[in-house]
C-alpha positions in Angstrom: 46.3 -0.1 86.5 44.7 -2.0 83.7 46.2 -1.6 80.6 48.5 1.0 81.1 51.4 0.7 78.7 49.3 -1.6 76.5 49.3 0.3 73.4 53.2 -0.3 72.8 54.0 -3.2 71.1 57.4 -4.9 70.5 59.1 -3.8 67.4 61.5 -7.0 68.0 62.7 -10.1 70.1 65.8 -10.7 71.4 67.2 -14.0 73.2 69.9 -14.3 75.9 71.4 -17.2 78.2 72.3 -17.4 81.0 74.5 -19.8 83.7 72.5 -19.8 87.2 75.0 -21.2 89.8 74.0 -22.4 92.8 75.1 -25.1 95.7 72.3 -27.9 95.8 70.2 -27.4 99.2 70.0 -30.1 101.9 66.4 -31.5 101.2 66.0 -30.1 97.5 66.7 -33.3 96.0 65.3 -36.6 97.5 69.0 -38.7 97.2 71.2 -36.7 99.9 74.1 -37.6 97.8 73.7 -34.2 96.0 73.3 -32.1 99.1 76.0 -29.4 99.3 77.1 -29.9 95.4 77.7 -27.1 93.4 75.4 -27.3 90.1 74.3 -24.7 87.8 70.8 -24.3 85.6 71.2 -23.2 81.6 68.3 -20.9 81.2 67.2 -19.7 78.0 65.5 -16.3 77.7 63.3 -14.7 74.9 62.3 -10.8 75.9 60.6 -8.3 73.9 62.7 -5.4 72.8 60.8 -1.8 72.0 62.0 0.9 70.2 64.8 3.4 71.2 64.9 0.6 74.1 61.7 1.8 75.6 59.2 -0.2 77.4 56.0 -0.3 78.9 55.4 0.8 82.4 54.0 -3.0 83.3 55.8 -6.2 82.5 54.9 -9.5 82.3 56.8 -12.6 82.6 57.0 -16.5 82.6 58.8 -19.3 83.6 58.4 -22.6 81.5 59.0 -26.2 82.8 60.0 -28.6 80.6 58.6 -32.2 81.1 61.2 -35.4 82.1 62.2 -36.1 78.5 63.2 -32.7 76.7 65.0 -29.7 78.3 63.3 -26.0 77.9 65.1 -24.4 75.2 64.3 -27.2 73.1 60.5 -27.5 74.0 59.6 -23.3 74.1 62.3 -21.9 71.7 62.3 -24.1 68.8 63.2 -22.7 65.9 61.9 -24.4 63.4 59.0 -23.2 60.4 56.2 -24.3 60.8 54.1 -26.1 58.4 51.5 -23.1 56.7 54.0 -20.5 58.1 55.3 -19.0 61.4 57.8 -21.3 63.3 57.3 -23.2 66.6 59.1 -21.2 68.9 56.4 -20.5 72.3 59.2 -17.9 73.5 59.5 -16.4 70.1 55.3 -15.7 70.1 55.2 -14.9 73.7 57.8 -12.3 73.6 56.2 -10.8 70.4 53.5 -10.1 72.4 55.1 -8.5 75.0 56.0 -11.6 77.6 59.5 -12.1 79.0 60.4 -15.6 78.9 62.7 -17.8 80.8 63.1 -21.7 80.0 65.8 -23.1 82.1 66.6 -27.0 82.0 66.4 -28.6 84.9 68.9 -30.5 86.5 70.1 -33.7 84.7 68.8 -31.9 81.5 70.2 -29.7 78.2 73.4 -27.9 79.6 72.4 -27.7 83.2 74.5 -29.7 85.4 74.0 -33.8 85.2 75.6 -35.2 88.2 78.3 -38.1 86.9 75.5 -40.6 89.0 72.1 -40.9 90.3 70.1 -38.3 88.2 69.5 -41.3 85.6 68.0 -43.1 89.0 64.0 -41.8 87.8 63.8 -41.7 92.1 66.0 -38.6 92.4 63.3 -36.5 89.7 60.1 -37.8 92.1 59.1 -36.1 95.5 59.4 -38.1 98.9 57.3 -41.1 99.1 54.4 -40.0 101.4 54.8 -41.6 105.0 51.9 -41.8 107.1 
């Protein structure tokens, strides 16, 4: 139903983290000397917060993916000002408007796992070579 629950608005934002742990997948990685390692993802999470902890009867969420440089928290929740005002926080905004966000940093990255060798091999972050 379109817009139902869209006249509540966030009176506030709230941010949590979290520690995903996992055992690395035969096949998830293209070096198979991380198959079968235990690793864990840092995700960071901005989520809109409602008064007397209501909420809307639809939600919406997204995941952002950092790039091969910088790790999520530090690309979507920077908090910074912002020249003229505001700050430069994408979770921040995106939450204010009534968006759940998760950033977690991916492998190698922030404080998810970095494997003691190979994930500063720039092979292990591209897909399989194609073979005809």
């Amino acid at each position: 139903m379109e817009g139902q629950g869209s006249d509540q608005r966030p009176t506030g934002v709230e941010t949590k983290e979290y520690e995903l742990r996992f055992t690395v997948p035969e096949g998830l990685m293209p070096d198979s000397q991380f198959n079968g390692r235990p690793a864990s993802l840092h995700v960071n999470r901005v989520y809109p917060v409602y008064e007397n902890g209501t909420s809307p009867s639809e939600k919406s969420a997204v995941v952002l993916i950092h790039g091969r440089t910088v790790p999520g928290p530090v690309v979507f929740d920077l908090r910074y000002p912002a020249p003229g005002g505001g700050d430069l926080s994408v979770q921040y905004e995106l939450a204010l408007a009534g968006i759940d966000t998760f950033a977690p940093s991916l492998l190698g990255h922030g404080r998810s796992t970095r494997f003691n060798k190979g994930l500063d091999d720039p092979g292990n972050a591209s897909p399989r070579p194609y073979l005809a």
